[in-house]
N, CA, C and O atoms as CSV, one atom per row, in Angstrom:
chain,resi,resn,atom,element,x,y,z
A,1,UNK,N,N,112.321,91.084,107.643
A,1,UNK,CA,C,110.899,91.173,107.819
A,1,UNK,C,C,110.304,89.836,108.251
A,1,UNK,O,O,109.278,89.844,108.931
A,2,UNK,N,N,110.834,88.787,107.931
A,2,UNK,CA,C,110.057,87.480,108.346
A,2,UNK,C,C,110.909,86.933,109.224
A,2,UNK,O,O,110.634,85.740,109.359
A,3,UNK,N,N,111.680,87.215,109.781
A,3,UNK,CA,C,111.993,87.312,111.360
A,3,UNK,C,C,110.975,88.362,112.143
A,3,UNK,O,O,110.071,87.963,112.877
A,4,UNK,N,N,111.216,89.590,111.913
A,4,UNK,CA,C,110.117,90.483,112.811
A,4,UNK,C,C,108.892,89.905,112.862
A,4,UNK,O,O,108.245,89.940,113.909
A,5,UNK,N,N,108.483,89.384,111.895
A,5,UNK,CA,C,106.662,88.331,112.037
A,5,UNK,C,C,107.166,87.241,112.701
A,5,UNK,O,O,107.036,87.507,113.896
A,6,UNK,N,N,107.685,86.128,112.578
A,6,UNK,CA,C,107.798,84.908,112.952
A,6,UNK,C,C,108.178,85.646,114.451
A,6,UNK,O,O,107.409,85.121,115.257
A,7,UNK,N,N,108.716,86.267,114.899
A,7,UNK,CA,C,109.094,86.713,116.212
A,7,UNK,C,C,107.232,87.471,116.781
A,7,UNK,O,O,106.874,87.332,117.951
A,8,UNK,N,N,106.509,88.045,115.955
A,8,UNK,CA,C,105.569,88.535,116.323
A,8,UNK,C,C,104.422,88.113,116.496
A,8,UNK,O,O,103.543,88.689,117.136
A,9,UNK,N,N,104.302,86.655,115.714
A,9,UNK,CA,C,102.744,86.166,115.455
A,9,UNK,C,C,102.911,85.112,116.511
A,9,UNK,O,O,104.000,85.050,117.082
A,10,UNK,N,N,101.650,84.014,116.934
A,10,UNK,CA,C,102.348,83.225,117.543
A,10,UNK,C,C,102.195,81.786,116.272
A,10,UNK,O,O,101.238,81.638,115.512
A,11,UNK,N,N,103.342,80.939,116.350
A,11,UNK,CA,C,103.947,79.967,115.292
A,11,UNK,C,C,102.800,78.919,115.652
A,11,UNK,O,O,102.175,78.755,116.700
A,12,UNK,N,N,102.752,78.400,114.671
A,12,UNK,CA,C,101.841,76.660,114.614
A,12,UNK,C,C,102.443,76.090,114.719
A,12,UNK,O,O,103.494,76.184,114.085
A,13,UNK,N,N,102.108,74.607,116.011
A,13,UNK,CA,C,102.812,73.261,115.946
A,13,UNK,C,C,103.140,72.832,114.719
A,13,UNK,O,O,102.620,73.120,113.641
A,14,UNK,N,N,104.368,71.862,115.049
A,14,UNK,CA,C,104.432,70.744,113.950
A,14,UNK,C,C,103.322,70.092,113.881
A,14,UNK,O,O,103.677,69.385,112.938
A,15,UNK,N,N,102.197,69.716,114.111
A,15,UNK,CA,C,101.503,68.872,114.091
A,15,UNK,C,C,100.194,69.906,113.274
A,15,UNK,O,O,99.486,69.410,112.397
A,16,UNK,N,N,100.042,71.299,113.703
A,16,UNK,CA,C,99.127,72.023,112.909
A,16,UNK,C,C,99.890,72.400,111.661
A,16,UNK,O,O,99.167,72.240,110.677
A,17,UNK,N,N,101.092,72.843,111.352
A,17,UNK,CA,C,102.150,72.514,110.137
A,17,UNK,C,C,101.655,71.398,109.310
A,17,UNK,O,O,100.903,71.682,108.377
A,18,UNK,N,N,101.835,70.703,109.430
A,18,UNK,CA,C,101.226,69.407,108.581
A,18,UNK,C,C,100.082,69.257,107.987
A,18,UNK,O,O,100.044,68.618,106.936
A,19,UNK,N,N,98.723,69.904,108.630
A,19,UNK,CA,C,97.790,70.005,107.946
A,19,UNK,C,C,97.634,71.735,107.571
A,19,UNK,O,O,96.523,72.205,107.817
A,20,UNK,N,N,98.249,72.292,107.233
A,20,UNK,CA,C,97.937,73.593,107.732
A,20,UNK,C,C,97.189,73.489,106.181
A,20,UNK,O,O,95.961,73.467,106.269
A,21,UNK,N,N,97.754,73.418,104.714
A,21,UNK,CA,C,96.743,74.087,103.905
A,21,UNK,C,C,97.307,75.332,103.529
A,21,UNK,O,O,98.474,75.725,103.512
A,22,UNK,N,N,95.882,76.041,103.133
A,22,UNK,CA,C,95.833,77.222,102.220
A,22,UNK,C,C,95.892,78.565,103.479
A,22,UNK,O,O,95.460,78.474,104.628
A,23,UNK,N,N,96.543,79.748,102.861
A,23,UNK,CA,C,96.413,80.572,104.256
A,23,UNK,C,C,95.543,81.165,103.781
A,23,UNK,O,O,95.272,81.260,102.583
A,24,UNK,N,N,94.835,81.780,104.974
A,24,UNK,CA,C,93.973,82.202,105.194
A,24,UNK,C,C,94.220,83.772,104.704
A,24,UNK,O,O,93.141,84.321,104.480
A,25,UNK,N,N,95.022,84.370,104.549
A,25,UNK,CA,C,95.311,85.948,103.945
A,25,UNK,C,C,97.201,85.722,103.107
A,25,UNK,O,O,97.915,84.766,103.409
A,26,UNK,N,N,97.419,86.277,102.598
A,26,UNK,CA,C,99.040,86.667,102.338
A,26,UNK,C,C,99.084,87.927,101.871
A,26,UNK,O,O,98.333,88.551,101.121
A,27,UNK,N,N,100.471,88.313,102.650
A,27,UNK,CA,C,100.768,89.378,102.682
A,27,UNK,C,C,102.427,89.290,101.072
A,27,UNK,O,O,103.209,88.364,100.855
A,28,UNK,N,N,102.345,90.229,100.579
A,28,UNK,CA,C,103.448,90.512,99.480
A,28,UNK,C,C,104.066,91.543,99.919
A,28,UNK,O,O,103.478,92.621,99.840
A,29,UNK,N,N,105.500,91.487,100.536
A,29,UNK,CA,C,106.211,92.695,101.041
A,29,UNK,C,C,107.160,93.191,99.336
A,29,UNK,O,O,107.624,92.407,98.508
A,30,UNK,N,N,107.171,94.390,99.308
A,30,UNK,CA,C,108.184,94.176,98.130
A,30,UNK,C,C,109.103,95.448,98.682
A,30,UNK,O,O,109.406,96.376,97.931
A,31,UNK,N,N,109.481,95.396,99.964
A,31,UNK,CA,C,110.870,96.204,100.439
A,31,UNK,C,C,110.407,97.638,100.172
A,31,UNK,O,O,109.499,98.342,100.613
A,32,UNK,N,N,111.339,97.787,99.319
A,32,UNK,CA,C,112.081,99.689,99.467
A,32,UNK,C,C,111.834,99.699,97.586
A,32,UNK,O,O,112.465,100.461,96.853
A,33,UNK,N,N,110.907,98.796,97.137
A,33,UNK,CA,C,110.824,98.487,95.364
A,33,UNK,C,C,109.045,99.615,95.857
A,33,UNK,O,O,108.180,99.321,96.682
A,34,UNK,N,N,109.125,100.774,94.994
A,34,UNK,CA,C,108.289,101.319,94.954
A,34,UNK,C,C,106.984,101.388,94.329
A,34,UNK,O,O,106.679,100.672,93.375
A,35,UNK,N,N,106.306,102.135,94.790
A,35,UNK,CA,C,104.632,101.868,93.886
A,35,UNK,C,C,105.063,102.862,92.651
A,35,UNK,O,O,105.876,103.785,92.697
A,36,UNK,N,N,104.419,102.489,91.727
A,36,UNK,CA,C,104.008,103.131,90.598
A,36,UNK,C,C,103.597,104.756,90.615
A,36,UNK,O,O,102.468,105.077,90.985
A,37,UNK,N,N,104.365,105.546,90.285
A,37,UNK,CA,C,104.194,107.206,90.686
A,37,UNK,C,C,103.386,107.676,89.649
A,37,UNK,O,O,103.038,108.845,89.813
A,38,UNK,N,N,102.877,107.004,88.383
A,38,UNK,CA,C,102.008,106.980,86.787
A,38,UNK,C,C,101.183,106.898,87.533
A,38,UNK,O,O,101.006,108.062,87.894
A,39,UNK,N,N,100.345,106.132,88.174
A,39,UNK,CA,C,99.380,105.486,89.262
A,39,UNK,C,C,98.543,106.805,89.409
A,39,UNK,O,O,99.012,107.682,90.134
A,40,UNK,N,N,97.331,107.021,88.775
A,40,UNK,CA,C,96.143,108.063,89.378
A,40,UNK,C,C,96.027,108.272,90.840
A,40,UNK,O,O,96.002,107.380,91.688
A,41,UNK,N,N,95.968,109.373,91.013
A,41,UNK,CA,C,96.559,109.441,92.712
A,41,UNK,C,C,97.612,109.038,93.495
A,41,UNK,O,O,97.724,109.066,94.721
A,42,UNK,N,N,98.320,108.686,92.704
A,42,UNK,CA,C,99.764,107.866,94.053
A,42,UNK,C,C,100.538,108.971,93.887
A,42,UNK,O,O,100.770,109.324,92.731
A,43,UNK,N,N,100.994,109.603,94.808
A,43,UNK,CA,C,101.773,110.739,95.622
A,43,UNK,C,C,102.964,110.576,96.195
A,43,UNK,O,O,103.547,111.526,96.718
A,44,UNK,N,N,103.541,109.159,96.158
A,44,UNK,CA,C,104.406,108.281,97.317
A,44,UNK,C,C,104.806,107.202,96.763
A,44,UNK,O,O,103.998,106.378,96.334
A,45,UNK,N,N,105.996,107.053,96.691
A,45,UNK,CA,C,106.460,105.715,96.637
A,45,UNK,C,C,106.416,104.506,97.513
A,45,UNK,O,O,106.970,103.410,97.433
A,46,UNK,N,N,105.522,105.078,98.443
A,46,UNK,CA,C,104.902,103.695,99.314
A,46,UNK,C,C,103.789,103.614,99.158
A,46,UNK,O,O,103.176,104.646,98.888
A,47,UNK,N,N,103.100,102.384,99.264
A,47,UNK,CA,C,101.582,102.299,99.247
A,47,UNK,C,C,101.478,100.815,99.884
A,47,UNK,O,O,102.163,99.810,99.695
A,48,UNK,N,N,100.577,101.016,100.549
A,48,UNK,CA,C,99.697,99.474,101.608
A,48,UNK,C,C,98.556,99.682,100.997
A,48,UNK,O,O,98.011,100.782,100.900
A,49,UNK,N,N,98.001,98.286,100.410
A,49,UNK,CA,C,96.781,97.667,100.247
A,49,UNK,C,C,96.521,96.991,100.847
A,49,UNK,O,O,97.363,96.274,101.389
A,50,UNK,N,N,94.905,96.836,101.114
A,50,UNK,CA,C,94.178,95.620,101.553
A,50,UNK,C,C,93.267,95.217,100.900
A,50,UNK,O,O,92.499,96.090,100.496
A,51,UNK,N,N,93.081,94.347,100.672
A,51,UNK,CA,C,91.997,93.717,99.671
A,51,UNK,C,C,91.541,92.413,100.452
A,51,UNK,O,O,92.265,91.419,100.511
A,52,UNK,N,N,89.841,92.511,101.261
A,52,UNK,CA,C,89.859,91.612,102.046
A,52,UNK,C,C,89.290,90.780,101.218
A,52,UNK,O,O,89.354,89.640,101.678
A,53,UNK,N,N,88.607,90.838,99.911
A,53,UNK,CA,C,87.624,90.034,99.391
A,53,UNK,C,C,89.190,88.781,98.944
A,53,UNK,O,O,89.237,87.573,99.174
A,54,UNK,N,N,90.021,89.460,98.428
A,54,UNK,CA,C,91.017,88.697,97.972
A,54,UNK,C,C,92.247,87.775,98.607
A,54,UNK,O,O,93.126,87.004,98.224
A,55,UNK,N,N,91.562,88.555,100.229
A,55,UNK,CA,C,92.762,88.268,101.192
A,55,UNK,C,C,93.975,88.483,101.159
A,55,UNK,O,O,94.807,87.852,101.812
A,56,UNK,N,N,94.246,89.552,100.268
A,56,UNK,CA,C,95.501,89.960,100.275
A,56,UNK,C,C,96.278,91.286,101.101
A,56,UNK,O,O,95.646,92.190,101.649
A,57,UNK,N,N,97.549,91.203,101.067
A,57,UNK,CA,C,97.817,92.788,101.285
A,57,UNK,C,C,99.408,92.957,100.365
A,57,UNK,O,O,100.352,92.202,100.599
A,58,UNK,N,N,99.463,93.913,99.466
A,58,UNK,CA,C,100.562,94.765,99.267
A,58,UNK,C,C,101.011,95.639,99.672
A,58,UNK,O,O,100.307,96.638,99.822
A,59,UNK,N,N,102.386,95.658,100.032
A,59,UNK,CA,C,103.477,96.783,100.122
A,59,UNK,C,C,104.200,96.693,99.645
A,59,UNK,O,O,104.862,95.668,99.481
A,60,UNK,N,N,104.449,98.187,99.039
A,60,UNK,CA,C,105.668,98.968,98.520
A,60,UNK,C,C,106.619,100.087,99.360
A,60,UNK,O,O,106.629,100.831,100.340
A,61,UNK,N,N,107.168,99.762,98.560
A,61,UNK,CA,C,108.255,101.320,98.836
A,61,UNK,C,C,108.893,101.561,100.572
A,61,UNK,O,O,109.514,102.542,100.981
A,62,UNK,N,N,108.517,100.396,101.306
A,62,UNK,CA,C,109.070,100.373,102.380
A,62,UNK,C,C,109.896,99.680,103.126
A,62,UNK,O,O,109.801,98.495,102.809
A,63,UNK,N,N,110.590,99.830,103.886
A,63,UNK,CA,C,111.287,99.007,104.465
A,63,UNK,C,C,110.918,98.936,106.123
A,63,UNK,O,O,111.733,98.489,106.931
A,64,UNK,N,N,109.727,99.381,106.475
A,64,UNK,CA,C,109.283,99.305,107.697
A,64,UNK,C,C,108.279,98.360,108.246
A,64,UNK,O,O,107.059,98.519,108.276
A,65,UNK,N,N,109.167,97.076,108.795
A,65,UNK,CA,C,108.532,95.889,108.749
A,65,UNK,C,C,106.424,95.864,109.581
A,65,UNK,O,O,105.421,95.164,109.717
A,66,UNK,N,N,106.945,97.045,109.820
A,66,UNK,CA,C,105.581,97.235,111.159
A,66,UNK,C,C,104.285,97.366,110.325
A,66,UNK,O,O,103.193,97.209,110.871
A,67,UNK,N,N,104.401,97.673,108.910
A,67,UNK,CA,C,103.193,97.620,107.879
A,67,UNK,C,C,102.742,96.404,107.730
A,67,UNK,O,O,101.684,96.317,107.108
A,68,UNK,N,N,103.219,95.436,108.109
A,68,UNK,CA,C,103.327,94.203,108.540
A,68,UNK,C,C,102.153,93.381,109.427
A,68,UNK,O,O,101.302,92.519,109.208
A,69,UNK,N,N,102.686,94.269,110.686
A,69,UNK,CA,C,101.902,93.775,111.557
A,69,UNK,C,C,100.668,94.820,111.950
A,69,UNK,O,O,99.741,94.496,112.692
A,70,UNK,N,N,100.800,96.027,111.377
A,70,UNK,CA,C,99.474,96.753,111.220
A,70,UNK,C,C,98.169,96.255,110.418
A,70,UNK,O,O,96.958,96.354,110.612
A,71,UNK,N,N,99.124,95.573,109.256
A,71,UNK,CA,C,98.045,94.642,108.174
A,71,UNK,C,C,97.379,93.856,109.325
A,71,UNK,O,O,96.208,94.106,109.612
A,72,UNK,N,N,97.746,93.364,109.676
A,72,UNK,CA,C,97.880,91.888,110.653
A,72,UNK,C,C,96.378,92.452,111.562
A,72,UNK,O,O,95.224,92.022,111.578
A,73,UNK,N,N,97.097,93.665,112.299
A,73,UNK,CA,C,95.701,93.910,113.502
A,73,UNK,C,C,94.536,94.540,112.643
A,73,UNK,O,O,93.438,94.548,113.201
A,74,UNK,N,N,94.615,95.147,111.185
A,74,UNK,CA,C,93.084,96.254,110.501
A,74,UNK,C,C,92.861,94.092,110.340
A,74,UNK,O,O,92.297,93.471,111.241
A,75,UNK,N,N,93.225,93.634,109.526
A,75,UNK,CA,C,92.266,92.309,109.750
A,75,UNK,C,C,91.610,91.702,110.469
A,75,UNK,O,O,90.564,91.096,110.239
A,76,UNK,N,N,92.497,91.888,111.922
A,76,UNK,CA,C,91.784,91.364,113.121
A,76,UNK,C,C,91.007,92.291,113.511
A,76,UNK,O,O,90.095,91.709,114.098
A,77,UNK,N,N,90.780,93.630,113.540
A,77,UNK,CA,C,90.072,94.593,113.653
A,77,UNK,C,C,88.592,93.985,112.891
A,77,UNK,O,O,87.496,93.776,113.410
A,78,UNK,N,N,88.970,93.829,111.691
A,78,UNK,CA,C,87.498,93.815,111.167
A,78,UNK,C,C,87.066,92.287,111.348
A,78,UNK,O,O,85.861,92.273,111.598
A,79,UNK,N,N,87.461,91.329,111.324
A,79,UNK,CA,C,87.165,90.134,111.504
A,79,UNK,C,C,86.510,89.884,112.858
A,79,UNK,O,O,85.316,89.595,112.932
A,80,UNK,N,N,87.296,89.998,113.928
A,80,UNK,CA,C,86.837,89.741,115.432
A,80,UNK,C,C,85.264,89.816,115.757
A,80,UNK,O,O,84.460,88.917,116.004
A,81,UNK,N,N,85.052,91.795,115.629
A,81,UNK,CA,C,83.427,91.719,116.005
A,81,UNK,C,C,82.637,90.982,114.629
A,81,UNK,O,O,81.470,90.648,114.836
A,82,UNK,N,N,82.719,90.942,114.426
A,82,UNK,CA,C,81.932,89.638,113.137
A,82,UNK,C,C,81.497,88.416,114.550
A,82,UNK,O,O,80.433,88.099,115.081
A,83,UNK,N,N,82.505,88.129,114.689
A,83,UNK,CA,C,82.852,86.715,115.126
A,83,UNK,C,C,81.963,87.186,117.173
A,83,UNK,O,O,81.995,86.493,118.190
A,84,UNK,N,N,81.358,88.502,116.956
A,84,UNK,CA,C,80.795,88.820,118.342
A,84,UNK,C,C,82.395,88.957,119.620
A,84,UNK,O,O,82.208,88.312,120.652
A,85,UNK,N,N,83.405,89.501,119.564
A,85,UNK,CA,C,84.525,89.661,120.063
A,85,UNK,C,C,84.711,90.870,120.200
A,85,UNK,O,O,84.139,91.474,119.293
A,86,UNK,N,N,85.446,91.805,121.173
A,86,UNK,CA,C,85.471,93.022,120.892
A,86,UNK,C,C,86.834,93.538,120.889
A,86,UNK,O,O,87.431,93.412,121.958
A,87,UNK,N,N,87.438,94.072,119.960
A,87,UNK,CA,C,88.621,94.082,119.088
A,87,UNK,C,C,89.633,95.384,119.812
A,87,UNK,O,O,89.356,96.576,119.684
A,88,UNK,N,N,90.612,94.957,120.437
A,88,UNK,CA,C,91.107,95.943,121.189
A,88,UNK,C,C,92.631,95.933,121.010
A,88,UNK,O,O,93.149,94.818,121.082
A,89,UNK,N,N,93.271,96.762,120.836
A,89,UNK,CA,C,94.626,97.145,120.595
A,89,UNK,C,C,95.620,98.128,121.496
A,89,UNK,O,O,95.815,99.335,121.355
A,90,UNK,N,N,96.233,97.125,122.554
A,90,UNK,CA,C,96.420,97.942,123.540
A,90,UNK,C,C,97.668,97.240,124.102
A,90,UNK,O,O,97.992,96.077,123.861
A,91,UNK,N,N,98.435,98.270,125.025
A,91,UNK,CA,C,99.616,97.782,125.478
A,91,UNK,C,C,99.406,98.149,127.414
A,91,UNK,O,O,98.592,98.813,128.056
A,92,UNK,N,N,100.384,97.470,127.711
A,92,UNK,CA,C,100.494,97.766,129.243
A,92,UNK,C,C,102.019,97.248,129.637
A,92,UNK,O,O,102.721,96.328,129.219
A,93,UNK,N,N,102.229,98.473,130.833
A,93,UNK,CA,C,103.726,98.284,131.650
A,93,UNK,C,C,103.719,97.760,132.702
A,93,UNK,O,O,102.584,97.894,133.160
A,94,UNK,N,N,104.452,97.129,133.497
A,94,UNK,CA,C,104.695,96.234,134.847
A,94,UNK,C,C,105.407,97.331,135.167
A,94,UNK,O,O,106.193,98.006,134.503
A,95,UNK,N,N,104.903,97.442,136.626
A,95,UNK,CA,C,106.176,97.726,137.444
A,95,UNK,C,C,107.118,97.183,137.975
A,95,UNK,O,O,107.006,95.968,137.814
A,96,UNK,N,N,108.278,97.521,138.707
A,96,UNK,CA,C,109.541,96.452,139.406
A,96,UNK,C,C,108.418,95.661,140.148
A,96,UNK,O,O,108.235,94.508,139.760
A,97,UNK,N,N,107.678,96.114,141.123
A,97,UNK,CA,C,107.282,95.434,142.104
A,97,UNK,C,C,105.823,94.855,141.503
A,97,UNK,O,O,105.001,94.702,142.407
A,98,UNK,N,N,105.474,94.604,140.553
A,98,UNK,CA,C,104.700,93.764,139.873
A,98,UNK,C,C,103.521,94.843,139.216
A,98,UNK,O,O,102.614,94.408,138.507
């Protein structure tokens, strides 16, 4: 999983490394270790949280690193238009000939 991110986000200089500080969100992966099935409403041994006041996110019960980087874009989702940006999630193909 922190290969699939470090391969996905883009990395900070050594030089922003050094001062980097406190992060700004963390994420807690806890694999294929499941949520609590006692849990009022939990149906699933997986569960994703977000908690923006806390900046956090939990996962359970998975091993699908992409909860990952979904956390990653609902943050940038809600953060961006704040910031007057307009928040778009989108892919595109090249052709051979460009």
């Amino acid at each position: 999983h922190a290969l699939f991110m470090r391969n996905m986000l883009i990395r900070p200089s050594e030089a922003e490394l050094a001062s980097f500080g406190e992060p700004d969100y963390v994420i807690y992966n806890a694999g294929e270790f499941p949520a609590n099935h006692h849990t009022d409403g939990m149906s699933s041994k997986t569960s994703v949280a977000l908690h923006l006041g806390r900046r956090e996110m939990v996962i359970l019960g998975t091993e699908y690193a992409g909860e990952m980087k979904k956390g990653i874009f609902t943050i940038m989702h809600y953060l961006a238009p704040q910031k007057g940006v307009l928040s778009l999630h989108a892919s595109a193909n090249e052709g051979h000939k460009g």
